[in-house]
ZADO-1210 file (C-alpha; in nm, 4 decimals, padded with zeros to 6 digits):
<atoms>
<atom x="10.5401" y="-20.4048" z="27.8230" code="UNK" pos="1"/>
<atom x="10.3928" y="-20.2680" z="27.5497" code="UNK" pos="2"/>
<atom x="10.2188" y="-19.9479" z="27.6051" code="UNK" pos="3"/>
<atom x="10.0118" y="-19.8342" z="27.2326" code="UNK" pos="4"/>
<atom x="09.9342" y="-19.9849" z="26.8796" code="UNK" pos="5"/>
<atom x="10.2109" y="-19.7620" z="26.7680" code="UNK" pos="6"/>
<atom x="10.4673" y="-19.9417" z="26.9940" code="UNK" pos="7"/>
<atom x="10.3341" y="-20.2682" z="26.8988" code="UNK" pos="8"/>
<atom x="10.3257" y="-20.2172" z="26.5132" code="UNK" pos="9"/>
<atom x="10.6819" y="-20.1650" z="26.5256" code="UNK" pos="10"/>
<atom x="10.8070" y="-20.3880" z="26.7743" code="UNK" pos="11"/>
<atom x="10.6459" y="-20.7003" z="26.6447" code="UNK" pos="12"/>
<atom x="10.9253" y="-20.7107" z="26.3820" code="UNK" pos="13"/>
<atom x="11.1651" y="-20.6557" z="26.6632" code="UNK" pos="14"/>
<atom x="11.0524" y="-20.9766" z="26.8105" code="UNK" pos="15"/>
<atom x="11.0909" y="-21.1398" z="26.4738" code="UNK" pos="16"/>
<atom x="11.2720" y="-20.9573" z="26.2551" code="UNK" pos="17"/>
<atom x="11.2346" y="-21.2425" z="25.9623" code="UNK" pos="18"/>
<atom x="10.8364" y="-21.1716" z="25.9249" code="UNK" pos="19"/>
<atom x="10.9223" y="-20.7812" z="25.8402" code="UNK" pos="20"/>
<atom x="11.0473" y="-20.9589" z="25.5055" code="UNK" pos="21"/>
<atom x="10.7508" y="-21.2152" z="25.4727" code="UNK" pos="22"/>
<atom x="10.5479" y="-20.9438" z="25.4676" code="UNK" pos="23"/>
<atom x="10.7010" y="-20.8133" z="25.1887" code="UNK" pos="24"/>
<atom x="10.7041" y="-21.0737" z="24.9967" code="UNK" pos="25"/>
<atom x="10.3744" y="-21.2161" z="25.0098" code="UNK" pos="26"/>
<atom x="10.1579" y="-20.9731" z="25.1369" code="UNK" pos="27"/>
<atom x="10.2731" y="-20.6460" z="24.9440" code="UNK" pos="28"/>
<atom x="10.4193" y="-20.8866" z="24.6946" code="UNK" pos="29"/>
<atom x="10.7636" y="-20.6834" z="24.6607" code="UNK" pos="30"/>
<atom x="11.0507" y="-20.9175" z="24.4932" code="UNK" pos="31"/>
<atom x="11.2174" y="-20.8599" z="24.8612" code="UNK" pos="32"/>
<atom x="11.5602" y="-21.0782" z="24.8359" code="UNK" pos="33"/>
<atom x="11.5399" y="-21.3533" z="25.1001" code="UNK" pos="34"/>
<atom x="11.8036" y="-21.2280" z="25.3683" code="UNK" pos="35"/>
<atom x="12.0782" y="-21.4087" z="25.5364" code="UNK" pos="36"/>
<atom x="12.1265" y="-21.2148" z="25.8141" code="UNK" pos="37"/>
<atom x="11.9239" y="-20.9558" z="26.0294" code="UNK" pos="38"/>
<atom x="12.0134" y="-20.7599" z="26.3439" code="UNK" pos="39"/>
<atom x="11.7958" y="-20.5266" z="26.5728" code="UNK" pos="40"/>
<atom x="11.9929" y="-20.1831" z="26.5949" code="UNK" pos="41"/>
<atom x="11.9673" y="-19.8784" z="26.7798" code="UNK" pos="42"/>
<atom x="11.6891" y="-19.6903" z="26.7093" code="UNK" pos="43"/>
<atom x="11.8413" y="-19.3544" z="26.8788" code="UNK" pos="44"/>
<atom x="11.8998" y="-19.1192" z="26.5698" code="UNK" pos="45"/>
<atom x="11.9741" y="-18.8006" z="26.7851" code="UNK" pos="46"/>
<atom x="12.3135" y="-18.6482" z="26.7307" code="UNK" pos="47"/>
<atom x="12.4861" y="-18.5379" z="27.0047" code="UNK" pos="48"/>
<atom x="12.7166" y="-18.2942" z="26.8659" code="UNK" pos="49"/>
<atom x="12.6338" y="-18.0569" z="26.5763" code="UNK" pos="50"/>
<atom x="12.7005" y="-18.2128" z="26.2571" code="UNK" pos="51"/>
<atom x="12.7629" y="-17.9061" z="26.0046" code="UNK" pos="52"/>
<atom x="12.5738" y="-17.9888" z="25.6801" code="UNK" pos="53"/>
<atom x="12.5390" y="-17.6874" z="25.4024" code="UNK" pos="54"/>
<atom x="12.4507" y="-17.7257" z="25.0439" code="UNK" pos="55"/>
<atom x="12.6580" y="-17.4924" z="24.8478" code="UNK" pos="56"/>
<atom x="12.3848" y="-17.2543" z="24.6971" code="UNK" pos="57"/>
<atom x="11.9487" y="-17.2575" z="24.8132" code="UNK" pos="58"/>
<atom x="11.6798" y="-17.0643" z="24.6367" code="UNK" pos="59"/>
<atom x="11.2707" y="-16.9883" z="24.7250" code="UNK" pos="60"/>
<atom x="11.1148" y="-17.0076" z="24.3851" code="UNK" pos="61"/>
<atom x="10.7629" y="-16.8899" z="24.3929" code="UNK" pos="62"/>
<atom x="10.5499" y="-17.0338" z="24.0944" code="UNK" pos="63"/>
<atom x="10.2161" y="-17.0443" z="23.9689" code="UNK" pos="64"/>
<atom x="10.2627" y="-17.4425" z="24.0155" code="UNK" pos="65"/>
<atom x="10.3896" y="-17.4495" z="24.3299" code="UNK" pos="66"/>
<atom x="10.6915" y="-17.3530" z="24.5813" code="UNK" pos="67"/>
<atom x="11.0216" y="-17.5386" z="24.4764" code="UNK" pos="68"/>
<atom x="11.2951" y="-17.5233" z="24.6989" code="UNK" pos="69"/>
<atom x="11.6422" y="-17.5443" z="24.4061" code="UNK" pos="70"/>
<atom x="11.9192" y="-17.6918" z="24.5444" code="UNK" pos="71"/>
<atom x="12.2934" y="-17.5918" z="24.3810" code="UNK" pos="72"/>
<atom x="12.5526" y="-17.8337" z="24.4349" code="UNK" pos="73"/>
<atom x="12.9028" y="-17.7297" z="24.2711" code="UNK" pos="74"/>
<atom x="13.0584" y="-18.0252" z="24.2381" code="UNK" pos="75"/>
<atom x="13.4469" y="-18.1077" z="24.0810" code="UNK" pos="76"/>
<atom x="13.4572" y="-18.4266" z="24.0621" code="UNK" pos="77"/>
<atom x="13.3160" y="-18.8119" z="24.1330" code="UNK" pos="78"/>
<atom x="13.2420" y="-18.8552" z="24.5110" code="UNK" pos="79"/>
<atom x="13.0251" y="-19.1454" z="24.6378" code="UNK" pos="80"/>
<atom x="12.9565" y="-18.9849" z="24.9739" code="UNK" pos="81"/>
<atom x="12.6901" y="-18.7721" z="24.7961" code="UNK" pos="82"/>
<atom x="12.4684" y="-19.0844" z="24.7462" code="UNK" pos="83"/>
<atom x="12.4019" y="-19.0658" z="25.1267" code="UNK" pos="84"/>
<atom x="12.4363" y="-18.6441" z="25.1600" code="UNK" pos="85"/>
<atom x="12.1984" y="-18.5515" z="24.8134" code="UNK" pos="86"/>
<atom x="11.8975" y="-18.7689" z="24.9918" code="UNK" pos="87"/>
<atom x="11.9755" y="-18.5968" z="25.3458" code="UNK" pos="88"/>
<atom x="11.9804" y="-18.2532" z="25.2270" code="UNK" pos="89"/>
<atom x="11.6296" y="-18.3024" z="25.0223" code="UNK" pos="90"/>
<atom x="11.4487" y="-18.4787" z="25.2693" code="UNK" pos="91"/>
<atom x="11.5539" y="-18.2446" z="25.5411" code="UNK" pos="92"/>
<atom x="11.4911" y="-17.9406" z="25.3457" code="UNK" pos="93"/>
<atom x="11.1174" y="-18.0465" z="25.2362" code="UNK" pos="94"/>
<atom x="11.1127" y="-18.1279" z="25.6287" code="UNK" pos="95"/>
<atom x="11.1924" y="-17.7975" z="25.7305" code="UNK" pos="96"/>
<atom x="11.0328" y="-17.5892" z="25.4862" code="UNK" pos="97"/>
<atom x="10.7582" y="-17.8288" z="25.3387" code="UNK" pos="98"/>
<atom x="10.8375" y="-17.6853" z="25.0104" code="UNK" pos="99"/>
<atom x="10.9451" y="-17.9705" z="24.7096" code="UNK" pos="100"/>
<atom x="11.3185" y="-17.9713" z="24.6479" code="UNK" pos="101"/>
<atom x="11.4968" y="-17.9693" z="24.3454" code="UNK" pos="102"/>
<atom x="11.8986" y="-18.0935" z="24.3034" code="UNK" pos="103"/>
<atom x="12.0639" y="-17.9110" z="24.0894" code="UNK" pos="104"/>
<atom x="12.4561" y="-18.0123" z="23.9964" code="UNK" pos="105"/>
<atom x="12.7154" y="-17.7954" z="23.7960" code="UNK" pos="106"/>
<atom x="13.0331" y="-17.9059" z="23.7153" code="UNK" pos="107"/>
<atom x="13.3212" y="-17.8058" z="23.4680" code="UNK" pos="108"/>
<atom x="13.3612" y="-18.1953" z="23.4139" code="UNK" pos="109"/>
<atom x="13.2152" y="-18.4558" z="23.1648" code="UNK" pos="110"/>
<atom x="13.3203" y="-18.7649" z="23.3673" code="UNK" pos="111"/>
<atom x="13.1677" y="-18.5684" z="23.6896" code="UNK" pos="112"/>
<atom x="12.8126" y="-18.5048" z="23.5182" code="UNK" pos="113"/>
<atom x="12.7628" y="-18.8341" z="23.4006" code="UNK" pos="114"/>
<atom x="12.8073" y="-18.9461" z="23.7173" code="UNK" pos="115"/>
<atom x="12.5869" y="-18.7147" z="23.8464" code="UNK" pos="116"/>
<atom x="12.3422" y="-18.7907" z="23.6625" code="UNK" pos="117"/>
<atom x="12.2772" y="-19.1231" z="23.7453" code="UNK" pos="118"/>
<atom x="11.9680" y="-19.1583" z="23.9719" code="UNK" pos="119"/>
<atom x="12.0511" y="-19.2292" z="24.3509" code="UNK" pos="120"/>
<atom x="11.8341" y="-19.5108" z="24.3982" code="UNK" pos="121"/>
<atom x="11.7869" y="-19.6463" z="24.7758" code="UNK" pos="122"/>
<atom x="11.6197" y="-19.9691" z="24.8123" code="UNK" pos="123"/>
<atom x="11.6547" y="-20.2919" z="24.6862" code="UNK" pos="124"/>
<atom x="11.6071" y="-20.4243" z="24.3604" code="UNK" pos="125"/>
<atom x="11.2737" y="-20.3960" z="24.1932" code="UNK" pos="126"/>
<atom x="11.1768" y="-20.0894" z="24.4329" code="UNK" pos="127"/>
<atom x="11.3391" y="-19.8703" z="24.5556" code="UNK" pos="128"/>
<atom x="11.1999" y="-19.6533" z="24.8795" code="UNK" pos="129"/>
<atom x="11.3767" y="-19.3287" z="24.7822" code="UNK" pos="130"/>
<atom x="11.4902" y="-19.2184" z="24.4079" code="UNK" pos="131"/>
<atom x="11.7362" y="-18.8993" z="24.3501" code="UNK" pos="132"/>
<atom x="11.7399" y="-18.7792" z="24.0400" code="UNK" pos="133"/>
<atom x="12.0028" y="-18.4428" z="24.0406" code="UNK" pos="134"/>
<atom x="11.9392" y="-18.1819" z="23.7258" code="UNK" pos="135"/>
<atom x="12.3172" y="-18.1443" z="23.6238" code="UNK" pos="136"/>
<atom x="12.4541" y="-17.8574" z="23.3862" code="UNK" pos="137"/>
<atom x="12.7700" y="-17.9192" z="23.2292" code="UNK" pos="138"/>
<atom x="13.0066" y="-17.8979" z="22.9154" code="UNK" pos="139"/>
<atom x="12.7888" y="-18.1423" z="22.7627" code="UNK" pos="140"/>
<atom x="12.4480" y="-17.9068" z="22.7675" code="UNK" pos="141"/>
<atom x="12.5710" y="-17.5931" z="22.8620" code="UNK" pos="142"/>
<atom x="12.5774" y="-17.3730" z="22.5347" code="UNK" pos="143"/>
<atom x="12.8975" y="-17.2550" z="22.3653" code="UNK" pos="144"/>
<atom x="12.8366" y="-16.8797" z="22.3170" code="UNK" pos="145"/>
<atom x="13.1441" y="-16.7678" z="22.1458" code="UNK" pos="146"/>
<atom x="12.9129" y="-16.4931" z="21.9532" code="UNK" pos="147"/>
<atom x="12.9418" y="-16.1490" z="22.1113" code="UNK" pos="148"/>
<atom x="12.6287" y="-16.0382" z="22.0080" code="UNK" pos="149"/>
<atom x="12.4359" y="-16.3921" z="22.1903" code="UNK" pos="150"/>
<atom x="12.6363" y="-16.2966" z="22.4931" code="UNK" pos="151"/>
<atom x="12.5186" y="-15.9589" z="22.4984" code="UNK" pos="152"/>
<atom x="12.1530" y="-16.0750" z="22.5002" code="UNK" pos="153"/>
<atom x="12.2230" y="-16.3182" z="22.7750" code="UNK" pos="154"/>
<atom x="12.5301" y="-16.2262" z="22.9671" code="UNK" pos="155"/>
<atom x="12.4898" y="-16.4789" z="23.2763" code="UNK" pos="156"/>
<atom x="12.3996" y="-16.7455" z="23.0492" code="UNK" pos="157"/>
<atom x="12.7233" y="-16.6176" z="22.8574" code="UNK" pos="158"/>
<atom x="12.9523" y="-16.6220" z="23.1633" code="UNK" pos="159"/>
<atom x="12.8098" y="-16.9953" z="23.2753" code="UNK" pos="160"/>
<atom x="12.9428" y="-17.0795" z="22.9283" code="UNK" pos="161"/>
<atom x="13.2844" y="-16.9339" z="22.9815" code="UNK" pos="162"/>
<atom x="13.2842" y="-17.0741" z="23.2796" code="UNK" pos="163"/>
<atom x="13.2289" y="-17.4703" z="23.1718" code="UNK" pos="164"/>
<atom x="13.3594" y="-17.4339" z="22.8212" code="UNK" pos="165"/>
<atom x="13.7020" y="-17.2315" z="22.9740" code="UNK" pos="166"/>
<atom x="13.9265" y="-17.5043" z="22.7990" code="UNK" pos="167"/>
<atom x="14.0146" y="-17.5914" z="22.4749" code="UNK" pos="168"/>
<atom x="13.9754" y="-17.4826" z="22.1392" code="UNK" pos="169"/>
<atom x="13.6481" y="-17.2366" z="22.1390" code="UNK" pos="170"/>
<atom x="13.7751" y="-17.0495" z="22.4999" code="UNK" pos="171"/>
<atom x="13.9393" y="-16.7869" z="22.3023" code="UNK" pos="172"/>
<atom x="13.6074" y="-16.7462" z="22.1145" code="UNK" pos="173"/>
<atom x="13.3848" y="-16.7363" z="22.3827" code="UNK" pos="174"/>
<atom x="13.6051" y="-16.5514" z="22.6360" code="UNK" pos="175"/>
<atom x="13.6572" y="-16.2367" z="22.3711" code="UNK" pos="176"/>
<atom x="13.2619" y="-16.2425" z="22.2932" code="UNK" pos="177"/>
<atom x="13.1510" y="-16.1808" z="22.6866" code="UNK" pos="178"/>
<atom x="13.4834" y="-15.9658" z="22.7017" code="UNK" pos="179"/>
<atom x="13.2629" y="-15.7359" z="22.4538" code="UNK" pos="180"/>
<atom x="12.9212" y="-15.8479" z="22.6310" code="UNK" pos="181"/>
<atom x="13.0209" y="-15.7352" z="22.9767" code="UNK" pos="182"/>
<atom x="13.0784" y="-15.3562" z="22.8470" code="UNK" pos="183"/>
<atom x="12.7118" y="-15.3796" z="22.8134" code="UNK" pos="184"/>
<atom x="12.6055" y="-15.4281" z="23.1828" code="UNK" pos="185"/>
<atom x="12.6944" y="-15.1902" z="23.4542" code="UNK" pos="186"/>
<atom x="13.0240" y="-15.2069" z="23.6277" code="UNK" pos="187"/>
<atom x="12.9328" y="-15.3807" z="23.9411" code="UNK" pos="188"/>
<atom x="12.7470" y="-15.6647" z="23.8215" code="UNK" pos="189"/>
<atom x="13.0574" y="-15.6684" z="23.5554" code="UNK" pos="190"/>
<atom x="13.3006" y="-15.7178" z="23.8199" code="UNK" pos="191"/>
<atom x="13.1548" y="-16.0072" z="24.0439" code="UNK" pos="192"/>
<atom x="13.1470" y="-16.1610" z="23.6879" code="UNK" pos="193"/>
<atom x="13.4970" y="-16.1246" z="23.5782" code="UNK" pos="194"/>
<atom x="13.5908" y="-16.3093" z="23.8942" code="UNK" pos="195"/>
<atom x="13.3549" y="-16.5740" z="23.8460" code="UNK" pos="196"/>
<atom x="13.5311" y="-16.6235" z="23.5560" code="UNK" pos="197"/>
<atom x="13.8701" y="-16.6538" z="23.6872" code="UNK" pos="198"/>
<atom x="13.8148" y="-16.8431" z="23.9510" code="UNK" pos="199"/>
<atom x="13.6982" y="-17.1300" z="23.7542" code="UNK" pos="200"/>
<atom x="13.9716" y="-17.1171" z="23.4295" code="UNK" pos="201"/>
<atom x="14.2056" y="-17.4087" z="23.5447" code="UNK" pos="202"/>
<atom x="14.3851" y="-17.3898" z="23.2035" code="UNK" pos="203"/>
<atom x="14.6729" y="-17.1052" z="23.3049" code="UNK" pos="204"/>
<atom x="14.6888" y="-17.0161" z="22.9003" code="UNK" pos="205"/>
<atom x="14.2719" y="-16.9462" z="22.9320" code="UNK" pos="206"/>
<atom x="14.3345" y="-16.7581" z="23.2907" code="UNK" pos="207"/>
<atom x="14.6334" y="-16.5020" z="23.1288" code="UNK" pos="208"/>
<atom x="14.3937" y="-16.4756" z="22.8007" code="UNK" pos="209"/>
<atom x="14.1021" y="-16.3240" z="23.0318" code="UNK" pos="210"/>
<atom x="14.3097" y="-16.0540" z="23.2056" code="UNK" pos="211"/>
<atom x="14.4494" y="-15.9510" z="22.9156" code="UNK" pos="212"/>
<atom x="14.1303" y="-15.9342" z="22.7572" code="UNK" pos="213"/>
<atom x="14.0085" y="-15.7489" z="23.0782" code="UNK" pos="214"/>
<atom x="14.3021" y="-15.5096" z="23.0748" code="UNK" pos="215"/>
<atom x="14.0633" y="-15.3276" z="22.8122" code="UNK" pos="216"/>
<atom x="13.7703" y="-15.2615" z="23.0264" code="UNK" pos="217"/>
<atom x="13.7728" y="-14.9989" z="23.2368" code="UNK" pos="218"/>
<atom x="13.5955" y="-15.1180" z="23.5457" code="UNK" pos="219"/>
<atom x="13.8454" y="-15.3974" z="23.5809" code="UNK" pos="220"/>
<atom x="14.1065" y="-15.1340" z="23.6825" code="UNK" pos="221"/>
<atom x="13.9044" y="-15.1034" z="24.0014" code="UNK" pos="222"/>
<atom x="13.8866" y="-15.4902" z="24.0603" code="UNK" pos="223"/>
<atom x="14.1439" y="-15.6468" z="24.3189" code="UNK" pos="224"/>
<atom x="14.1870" y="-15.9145" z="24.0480" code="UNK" pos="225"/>
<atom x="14.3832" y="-15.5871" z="23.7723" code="UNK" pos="226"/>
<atom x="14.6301" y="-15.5768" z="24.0885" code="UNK" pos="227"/>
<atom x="14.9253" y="-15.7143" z="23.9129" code="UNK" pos="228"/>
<atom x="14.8473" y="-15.5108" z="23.5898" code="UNK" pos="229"/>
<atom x="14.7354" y="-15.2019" z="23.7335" code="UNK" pos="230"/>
<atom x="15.0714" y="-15.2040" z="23.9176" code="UNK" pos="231"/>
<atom x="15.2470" y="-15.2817" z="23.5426" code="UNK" pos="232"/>
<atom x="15.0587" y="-15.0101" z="23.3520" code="UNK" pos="233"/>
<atom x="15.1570" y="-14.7787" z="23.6269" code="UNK" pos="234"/>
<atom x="15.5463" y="-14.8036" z="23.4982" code="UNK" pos="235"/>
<atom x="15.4756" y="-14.7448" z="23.1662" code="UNK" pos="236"/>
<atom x="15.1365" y="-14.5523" z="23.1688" code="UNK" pos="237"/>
<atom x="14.7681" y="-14.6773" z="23.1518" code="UNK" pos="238"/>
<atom x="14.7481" y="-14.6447" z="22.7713" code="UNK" pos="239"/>
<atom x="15.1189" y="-14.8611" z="22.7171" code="UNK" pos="240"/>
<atom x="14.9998" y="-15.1109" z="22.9713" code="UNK" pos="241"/>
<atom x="14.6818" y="-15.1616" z="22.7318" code="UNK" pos="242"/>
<atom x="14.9220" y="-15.1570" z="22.4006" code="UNK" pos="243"/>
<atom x="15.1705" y="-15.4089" z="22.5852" code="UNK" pos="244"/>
<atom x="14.8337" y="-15.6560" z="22.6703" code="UNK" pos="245"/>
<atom x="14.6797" y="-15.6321" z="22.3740" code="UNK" pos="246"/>
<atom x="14.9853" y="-15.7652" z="22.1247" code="UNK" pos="247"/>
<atom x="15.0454" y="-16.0509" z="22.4809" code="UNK" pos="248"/>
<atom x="14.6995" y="-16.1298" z="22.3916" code="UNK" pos="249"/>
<atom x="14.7221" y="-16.1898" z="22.0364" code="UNK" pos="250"/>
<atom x="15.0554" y="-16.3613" z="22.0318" code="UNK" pos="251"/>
<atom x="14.8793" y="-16.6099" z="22.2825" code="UNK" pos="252"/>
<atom x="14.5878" y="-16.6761" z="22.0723" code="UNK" pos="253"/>
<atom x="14.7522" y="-16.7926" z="21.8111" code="UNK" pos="254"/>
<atom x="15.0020" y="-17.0501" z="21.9581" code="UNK" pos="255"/>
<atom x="14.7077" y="-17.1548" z="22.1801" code="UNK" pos="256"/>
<atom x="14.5668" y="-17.2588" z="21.8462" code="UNK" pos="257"/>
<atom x="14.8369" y="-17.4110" z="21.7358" code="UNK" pos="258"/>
<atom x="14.9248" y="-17.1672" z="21.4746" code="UNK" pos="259"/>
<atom x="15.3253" y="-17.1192" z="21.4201" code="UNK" pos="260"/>
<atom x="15.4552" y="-16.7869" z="21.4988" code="UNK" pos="261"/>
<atom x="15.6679" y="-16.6228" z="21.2789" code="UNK" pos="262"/>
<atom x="15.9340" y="-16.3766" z="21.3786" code="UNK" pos="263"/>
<atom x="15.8672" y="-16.1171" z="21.1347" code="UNK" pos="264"/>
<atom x="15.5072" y="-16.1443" z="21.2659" code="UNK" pos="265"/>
<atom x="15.5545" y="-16.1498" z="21.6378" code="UNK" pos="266"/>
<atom x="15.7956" y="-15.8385" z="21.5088" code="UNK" pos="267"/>
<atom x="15.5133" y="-15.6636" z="21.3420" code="UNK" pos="268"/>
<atom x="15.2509" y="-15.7003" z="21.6342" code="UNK" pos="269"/>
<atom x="15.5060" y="-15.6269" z="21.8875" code="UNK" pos="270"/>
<atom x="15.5745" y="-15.3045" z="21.6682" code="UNK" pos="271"/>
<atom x="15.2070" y="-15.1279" z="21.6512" code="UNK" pos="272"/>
<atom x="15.0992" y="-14.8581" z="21.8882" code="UNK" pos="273"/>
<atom x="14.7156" y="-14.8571" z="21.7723" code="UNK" pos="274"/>
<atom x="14.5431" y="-14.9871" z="22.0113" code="UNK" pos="275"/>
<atom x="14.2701" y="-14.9864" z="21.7848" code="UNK" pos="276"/>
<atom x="14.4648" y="-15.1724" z="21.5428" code="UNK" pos="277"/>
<atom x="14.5599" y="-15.4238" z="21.7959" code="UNK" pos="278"/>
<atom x="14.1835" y="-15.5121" z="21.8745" code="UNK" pos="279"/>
<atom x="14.1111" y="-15.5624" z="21.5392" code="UNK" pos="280"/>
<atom x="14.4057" y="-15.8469" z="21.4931" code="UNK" pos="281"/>
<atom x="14.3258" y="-15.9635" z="21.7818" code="UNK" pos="282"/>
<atom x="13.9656" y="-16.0350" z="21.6207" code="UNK" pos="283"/>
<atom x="14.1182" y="-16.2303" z="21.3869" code="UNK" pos="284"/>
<atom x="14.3464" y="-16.3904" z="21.5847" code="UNK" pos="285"/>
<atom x="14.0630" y="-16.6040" z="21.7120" code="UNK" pos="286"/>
<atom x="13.9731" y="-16.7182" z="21.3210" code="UNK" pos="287"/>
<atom x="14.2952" y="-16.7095" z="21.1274" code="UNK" pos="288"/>
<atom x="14.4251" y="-16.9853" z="20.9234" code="UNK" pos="289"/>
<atom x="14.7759" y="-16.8847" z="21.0101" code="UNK" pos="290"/>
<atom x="14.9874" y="-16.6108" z="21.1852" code="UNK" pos="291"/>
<atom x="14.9556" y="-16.3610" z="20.7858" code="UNK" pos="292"/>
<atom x="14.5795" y="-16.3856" z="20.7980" code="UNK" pos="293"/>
<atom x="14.6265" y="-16.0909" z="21.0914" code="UNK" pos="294"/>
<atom x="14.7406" y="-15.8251" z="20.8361" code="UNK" pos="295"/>
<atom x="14.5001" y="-15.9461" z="20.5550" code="UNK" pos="296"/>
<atom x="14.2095" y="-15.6748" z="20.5148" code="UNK" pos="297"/>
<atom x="13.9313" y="-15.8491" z="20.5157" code="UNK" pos="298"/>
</atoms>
């Protein structure tokens, strides 16, 4: 027995499930494709047990527009199942807060932000009932700030580079520049961003370039991360640990760029106790033409 109008609004197309589609089509006039099949099913949505659902980073921001709710989503690589979880986290969020959400996706991948990208469209054809459209940052729009003195205006921005653009050609580049940029920025702040950093180099030649670059900066000596070479610069002395990863540093630069190694020069950098010396080849190591362009005064 039907008890209200809002029992019977519903439960008319229960009773004929077909004229929830004519409806569609002739009196909203919605290119609804004719079905071949439809089935009644339970209408219980309640979840018995918990189901543990987090999105991996949520901010307030307060603007003279509005409240937004800004949604981070880290994501690795292509998964489908976030074409059902991206719509469940907004909807429920706007739900809970009534505050408009905004997806936001960051990956270290090309493939993955393309995909991302793409508009989650649920529907049919012609209209769609719920659209997704995720804000992604990637290696495709992130900015390549391999200039120490950009970084230093704009260190986070600088370590989100480094932290997309850690592979390939320009990582020695841009890994040196916020090297320099984080000496600007007190110690702390410094430190949660050197292992921001290292967590996300997958490339094992980019990872060893960073701590050797952060054997030179003083607050990394207090980091958990300097373990390894705190413990080595404790054999030889603070100052020889520094020598020793400087001339690693520069040897790696330059057959990470391809550039052939002579032994007379790995002899010569392997030689030199100037630490100052060191970080000015090591400069160069990021622009040389080849392995001689370290001892040419420029």
């Amino acid at each position: 027995m039907v008890g209200s109008s809002h029992e019977a609004l519903h439960r008319i197309f229960q009773k004929d499930p077909t004229l929830l589609t004519r409806a569609l089509q002739r009196v909203l006039h919605v290119p609804f494709p004719e079905p071949r099949e439809i089935a009644a099913l339970n209408v219980d949505l309640t979840e018995v047990e918990p189901v543990e659902r987090r999105v991996d980073t949520l901010l307030r921001a307060e603007t003279d527009e509005g409240t937004y709710l800004l949604v981070v989503e880290s994501q690795g690589k292509v998964d489908d199942r976030k074409r059902g979880s991206w719509p469940y986290y907004l909807s429920y969020l706007y739900e809970k807060y009534r505050c408009e959400p905004v997806l936001i996706v960051i990956t270290q991948s090309s493939n993955t932000a393309r995909w991302a990208s793409q508009p989650i469209r649920l529907g049919f054809p012609g209209w769609h009932s719920l659209t997704v459209r995720p804000l992604v940052l990637g290696p495709d729009n992130v900015p390549v700030i391999a200039d120490e003195r950009q970084a230093e205006r704009d260190v986070p921005l600088a370590v989100l580079s480094a932290m997309t653009h850690g592979r390939g050609p320009q990582a020695p580049a841009i890994l040196e520049s916020l090297a320099s940029a984080l000496r600007t920025i007190d110690p702390d702040s410094a430190a949660v961003f050197v292992q921001f950093v290292d967590s996300c180099l997958a490339d094992p030649q980019a990872k060893q370039m960073w701590r050797d670059l952060m054997t030179a900066i003083q607050y990394f000596w207090r980091h958990p991360l300097a373990e390894q070479v705190r413990e080595e610069g404790r054999e030889q002395g603070l100052e020889q640990g520094h020598i020793e990863g400087r001339r690693q540093m520069i040897l790696r630069i330059l057959e990470w760029r391809g550039i052939a190694v002579p032994e007379t020069v790995r002899e010569h950098v392997n030689a030199c106790m100037d630490l100052d010396q060191l970080e000015i080849w090591a400069k160069r190591a990021l622009h040389t033409a080849d392995a001689a362009g370290l001892f040419i005064e420029e």
